[in-house]
MDAnalysis code that builds the backbone (N, CA, C; Angstrom):
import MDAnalysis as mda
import numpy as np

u = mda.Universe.empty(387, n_residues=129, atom_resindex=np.repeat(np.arange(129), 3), trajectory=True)
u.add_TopologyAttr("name", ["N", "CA", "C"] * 129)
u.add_TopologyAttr("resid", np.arange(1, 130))
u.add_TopologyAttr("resname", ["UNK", "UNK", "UNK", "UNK", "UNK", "UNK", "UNK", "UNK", "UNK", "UNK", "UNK", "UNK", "UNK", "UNK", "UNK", "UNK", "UNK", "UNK", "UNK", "UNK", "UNK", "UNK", "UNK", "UNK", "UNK", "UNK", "UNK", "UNK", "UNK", "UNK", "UNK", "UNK", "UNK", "UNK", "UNK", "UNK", "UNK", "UNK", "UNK", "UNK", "UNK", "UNK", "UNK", "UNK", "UNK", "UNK", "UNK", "UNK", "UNK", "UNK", "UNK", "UNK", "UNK", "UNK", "UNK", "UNK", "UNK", "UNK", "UNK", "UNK", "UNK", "UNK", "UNK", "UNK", "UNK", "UNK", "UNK", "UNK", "UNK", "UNK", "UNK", "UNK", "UNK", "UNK", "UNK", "UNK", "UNK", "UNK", "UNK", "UNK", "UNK", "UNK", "UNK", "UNK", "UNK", "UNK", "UNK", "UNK", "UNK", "UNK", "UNK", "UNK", "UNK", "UNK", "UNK", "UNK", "UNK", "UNK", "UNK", "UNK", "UNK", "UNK", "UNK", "UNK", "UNK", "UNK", "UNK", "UNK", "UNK", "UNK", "UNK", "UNK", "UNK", "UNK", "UNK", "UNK", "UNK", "UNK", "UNK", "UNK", "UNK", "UNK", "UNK", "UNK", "UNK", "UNK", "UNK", "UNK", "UNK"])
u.atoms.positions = np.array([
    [15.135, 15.602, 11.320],
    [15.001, 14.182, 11.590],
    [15.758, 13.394, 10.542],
    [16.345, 12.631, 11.132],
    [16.745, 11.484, 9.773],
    [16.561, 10.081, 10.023],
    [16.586, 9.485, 8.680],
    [15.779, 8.395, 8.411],
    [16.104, 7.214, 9.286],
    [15.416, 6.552, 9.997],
    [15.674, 5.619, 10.926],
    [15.761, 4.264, 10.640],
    [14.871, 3.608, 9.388],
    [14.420, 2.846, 8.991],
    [14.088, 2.588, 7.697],
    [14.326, 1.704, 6.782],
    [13.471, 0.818, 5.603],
    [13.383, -0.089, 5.327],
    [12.475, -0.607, 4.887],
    [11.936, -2.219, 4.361],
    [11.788, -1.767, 3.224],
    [11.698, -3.036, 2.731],
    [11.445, -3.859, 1.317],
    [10.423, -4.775, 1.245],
    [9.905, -5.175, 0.650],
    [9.099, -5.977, 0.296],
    [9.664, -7.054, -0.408],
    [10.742, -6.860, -1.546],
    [10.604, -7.789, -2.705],
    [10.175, -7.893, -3.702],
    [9.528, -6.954, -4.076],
    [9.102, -6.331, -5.093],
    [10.227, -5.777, -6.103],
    [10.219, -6.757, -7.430],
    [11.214, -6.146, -8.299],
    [11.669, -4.232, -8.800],
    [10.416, -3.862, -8.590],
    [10.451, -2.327, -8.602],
    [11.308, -1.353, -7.890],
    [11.213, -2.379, -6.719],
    [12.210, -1.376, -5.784],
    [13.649, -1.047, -5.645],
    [14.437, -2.209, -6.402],
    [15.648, -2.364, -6.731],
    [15.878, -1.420, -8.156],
    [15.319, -1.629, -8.724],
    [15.226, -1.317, -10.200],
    [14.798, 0.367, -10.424],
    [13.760, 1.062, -9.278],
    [13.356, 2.180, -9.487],
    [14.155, 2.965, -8.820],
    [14.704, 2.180, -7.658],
    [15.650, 3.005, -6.695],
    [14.814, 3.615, -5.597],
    [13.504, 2.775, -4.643],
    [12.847, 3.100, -3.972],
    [12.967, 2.064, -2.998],
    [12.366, 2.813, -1.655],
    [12.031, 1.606, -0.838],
    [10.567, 1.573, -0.675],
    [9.866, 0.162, 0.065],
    [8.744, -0.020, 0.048],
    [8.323, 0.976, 1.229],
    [9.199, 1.307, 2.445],
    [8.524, 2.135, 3.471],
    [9.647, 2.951, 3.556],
    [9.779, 3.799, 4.479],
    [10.734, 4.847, 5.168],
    [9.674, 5.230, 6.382],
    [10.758, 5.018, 7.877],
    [10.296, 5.582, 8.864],
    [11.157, 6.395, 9.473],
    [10.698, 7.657, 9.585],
    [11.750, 8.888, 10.195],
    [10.792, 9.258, 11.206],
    [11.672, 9.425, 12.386],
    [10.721, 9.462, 13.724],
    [9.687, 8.860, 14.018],
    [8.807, 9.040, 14.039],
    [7.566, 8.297, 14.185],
    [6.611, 8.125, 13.188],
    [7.051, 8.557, 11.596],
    [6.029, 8.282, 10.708],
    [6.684, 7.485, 10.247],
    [5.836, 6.336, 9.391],
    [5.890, 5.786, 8.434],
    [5.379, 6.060, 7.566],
    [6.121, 6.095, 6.079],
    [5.838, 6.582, 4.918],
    [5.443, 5.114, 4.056],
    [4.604, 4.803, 3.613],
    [4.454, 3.822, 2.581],
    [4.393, 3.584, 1.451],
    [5.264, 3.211, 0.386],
    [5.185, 4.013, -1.340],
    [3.941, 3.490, -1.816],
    [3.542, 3.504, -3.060],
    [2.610, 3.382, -3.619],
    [3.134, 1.599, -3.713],
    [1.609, 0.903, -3.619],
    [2.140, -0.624, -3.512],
    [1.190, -1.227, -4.682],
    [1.636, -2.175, -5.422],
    [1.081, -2.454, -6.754],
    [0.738, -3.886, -6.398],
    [0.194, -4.940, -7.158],
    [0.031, -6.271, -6.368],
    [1.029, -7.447, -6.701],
    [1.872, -7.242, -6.069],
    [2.478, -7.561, -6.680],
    [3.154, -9.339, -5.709],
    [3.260, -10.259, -6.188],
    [3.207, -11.783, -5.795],
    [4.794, -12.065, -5.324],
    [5.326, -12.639, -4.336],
    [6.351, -13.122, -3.584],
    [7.786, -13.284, -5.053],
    [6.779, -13.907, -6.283],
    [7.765, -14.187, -7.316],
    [8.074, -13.268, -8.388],
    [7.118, -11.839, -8.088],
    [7.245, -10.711, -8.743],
    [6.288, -10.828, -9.747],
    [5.117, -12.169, -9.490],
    [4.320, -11.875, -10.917],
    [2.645, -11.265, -10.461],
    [1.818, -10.788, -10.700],
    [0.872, -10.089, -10.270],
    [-0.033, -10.555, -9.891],
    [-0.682, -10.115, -8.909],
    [-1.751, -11.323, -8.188],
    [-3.063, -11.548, -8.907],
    [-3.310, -12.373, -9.055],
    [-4.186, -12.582, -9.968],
    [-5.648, -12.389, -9.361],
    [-6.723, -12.422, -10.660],
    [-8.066, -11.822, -10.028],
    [-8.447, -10.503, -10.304],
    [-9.498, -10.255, -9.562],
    [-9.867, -8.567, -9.999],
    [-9.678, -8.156, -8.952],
    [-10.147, -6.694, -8.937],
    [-9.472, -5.653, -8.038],
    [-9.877, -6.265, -6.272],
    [-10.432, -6.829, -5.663],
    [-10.837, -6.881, -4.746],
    [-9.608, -7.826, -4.229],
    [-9.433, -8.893, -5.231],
    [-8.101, -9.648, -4.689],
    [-6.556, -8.715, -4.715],
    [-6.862, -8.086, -5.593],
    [-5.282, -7.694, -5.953],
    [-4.924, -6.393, -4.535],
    [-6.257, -5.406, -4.556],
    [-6.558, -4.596, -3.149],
    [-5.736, -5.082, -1.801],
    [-6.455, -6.642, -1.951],
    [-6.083, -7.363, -0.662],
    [-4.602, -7.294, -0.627],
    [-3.593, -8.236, -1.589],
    [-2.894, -8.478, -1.888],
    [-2.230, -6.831, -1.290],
    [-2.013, -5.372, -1.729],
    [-1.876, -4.524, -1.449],
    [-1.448, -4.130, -0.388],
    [-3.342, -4.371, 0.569],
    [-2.793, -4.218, 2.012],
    [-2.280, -4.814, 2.275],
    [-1.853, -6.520, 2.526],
    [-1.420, -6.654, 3.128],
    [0.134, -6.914, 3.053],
    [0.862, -6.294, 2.192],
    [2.006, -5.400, 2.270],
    [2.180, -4.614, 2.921],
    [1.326, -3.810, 2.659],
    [1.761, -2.374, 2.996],
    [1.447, -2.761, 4.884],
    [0.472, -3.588, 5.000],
    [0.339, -3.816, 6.645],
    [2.037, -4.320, 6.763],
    [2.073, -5.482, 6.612],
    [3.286, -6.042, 6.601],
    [4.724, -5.179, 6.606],
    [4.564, -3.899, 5.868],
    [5.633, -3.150, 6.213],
    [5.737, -2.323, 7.440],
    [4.552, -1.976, 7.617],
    [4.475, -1.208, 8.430],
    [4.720, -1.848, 9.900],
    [4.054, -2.839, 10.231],
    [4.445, -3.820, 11.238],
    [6.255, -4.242, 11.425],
    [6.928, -4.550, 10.023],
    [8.230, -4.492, 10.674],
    [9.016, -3.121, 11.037],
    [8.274, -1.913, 10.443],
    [8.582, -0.577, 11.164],
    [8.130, -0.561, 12.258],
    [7.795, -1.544, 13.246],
    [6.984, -0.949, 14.296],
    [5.707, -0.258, 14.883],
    [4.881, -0.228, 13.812],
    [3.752, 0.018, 14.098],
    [2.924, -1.131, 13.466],
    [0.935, -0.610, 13.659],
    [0.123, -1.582, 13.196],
    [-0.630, -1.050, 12.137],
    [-1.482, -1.488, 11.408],
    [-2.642, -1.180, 10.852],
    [-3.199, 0.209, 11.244],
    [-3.496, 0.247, 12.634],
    [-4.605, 0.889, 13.305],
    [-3.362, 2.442, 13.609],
    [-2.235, 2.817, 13.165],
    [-1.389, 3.635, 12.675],
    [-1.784, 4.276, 11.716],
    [-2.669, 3.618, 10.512],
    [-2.474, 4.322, 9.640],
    [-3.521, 5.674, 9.667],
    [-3.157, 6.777, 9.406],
    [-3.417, 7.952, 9.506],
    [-3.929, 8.360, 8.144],
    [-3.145, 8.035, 6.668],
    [-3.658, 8.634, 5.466],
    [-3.492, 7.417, 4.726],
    [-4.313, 7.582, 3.571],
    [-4.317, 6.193, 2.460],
    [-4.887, 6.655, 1.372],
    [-3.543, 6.624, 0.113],
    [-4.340, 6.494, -1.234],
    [-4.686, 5.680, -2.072],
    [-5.942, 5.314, -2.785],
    [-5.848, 4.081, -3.421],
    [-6.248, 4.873, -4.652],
    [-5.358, 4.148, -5.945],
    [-5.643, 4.170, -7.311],
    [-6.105, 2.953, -8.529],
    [-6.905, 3.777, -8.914],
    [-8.001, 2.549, -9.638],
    [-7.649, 2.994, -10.947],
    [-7.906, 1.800, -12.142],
    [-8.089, 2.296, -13.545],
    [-9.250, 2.302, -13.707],
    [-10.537, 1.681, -13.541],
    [-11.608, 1.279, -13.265],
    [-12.632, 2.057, -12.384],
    [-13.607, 2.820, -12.881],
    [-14.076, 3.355, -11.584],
    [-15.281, 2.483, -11.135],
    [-15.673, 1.054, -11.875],
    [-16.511, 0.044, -11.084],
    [-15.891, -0.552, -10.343],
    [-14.152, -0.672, -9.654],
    [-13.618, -1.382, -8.865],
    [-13.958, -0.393, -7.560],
    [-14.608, 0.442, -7.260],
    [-14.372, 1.166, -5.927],
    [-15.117, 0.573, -5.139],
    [-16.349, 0.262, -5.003],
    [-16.550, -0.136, -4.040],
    [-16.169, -1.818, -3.541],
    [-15.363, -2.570, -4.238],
    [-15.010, -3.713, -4.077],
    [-13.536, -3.218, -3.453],
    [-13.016, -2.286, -4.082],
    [-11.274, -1.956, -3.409],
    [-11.771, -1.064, -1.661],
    [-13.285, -0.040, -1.599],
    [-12.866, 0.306, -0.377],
    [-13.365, -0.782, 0.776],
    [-14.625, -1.886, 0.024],
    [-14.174, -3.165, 1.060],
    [-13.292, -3.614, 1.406],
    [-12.008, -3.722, 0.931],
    [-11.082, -4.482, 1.165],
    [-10.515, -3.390, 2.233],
    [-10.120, -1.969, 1.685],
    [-9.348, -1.014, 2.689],
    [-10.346, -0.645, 4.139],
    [-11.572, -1.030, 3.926],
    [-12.137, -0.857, 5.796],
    [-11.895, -1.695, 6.393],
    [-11.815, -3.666, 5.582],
    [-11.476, -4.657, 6.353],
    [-9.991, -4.412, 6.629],
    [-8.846, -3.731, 5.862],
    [-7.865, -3.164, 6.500],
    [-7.556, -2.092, 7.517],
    [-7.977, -1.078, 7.111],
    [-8.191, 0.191, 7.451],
    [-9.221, 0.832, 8.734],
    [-10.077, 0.104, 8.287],
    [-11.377, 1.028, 8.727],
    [-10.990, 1.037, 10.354],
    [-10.770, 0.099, 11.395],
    [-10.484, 1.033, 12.600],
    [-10.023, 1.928, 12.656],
    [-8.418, 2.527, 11.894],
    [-8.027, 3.224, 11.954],
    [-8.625, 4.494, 11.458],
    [-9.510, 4.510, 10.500],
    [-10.879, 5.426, 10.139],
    [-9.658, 6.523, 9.667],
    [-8.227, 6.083, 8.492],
    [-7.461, 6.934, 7.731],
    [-8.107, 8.427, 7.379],
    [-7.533, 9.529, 6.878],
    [-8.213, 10.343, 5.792],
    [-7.551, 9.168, 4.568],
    [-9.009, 9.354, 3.698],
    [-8.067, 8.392, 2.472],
    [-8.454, 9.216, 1.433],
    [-8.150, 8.565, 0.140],
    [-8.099, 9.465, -0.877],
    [-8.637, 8.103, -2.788],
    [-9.261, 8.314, -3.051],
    [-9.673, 6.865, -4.053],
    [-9.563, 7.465, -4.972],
    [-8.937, 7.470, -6.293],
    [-8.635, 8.011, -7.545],
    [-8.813, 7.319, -8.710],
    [-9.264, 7.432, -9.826],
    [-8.699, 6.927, -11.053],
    [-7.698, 7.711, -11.861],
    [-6.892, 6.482, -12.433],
    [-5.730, 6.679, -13.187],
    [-5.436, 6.086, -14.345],
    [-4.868, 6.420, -15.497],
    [-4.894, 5.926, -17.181],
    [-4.409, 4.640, -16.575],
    [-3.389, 4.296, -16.054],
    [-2.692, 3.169, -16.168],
    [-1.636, 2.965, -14.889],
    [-1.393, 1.717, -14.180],
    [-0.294, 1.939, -13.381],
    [1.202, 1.071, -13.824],
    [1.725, 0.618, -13.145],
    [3.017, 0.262, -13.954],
    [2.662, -1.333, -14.742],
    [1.642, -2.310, -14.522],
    [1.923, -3.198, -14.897],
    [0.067, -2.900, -15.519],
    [0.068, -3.451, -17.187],
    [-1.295, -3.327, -17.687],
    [-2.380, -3.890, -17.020],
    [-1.809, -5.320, -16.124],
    [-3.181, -6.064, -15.147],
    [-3.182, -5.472, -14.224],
    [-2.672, -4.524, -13.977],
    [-2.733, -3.930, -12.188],
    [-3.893, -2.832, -12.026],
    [-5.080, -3.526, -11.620],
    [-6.435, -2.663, -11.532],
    [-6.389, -1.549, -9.944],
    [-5.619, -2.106, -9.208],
    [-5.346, -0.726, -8.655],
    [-3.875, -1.198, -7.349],
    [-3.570, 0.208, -7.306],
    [-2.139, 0.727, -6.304],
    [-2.582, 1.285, -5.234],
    [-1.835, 1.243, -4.195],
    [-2.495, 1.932, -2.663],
    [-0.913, 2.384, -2.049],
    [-1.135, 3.786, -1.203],
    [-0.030, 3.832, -0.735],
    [-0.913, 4.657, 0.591],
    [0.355, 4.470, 1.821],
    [-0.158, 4.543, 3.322],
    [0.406, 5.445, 3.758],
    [0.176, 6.175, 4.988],
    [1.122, 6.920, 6.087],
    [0.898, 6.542, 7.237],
    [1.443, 6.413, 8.166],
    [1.447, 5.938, 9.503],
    [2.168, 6.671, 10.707],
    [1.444, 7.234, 11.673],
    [2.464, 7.838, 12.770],
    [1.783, 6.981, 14.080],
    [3.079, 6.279, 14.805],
    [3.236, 5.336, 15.594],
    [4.093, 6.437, 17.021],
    [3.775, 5.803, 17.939],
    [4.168, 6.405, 19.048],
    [5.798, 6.533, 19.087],
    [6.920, 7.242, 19.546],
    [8.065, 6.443, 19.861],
    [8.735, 5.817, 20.215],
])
């Protein structure tokens, strides 16, 4: 298969790391790890429940200009520094997620790329052709 598709977000990272925000080859969508990151590249402010939000709805947003929806997504990881942010971050991913009833995966981690960034989420998605 080869790659059919990518978006961006806008996210300064992606230029700079040499990534894209999605890749869709055939019918999956791949979603990178998404940080919270604000239209002007500065971090969304708040605690994890806002920044979560902020997250999905990127990563929705990408996935939608690949052609699929939300209710696509098939796998989801979310990473926390914090392990009192979980149940405020998996509210946010069922009000995203939860029809799609993902396998997901909730982790803690020392640190992610930016010191305020209380947590990262990344998606998979397989959409019909």
């Amino acid at each position: 298969m080869s790659v059919r598709d990518r978006a961006t977000s806008g996210s300064p990272y992606e230029a700079a790391f040499g990534f894209a925000r999605a890749v869709r080859v055939g019918n999956r969508i791949i979603v990178a790890g998404t940080g919270p990151v604000e239209p002007d590249g500065s971090t969304t402010p708040g605690g994890a429940a806002a920044q979560a939000e902020r997250c999905s709805a990127i990563i929705v947003a990408a996935i939608e200009e690949m052609g699929g929806t939300a209710r696509d997504v098939v796998r989801t990881r979310m990473l926390l520094t914090d392990p009192a942010d979980q149940d405020a971050v998996g509210a946010v991913h069922a009000r995203f997620f939860g029809a799609a009833r993902p396998a997901a995966t909730m982790a803690g981690v020392a640190w992610l790329c930016q010191p305020e960034w209380k947590v990262e989420i990344e998606a998979e998605a397989v959409v019909s052709e």
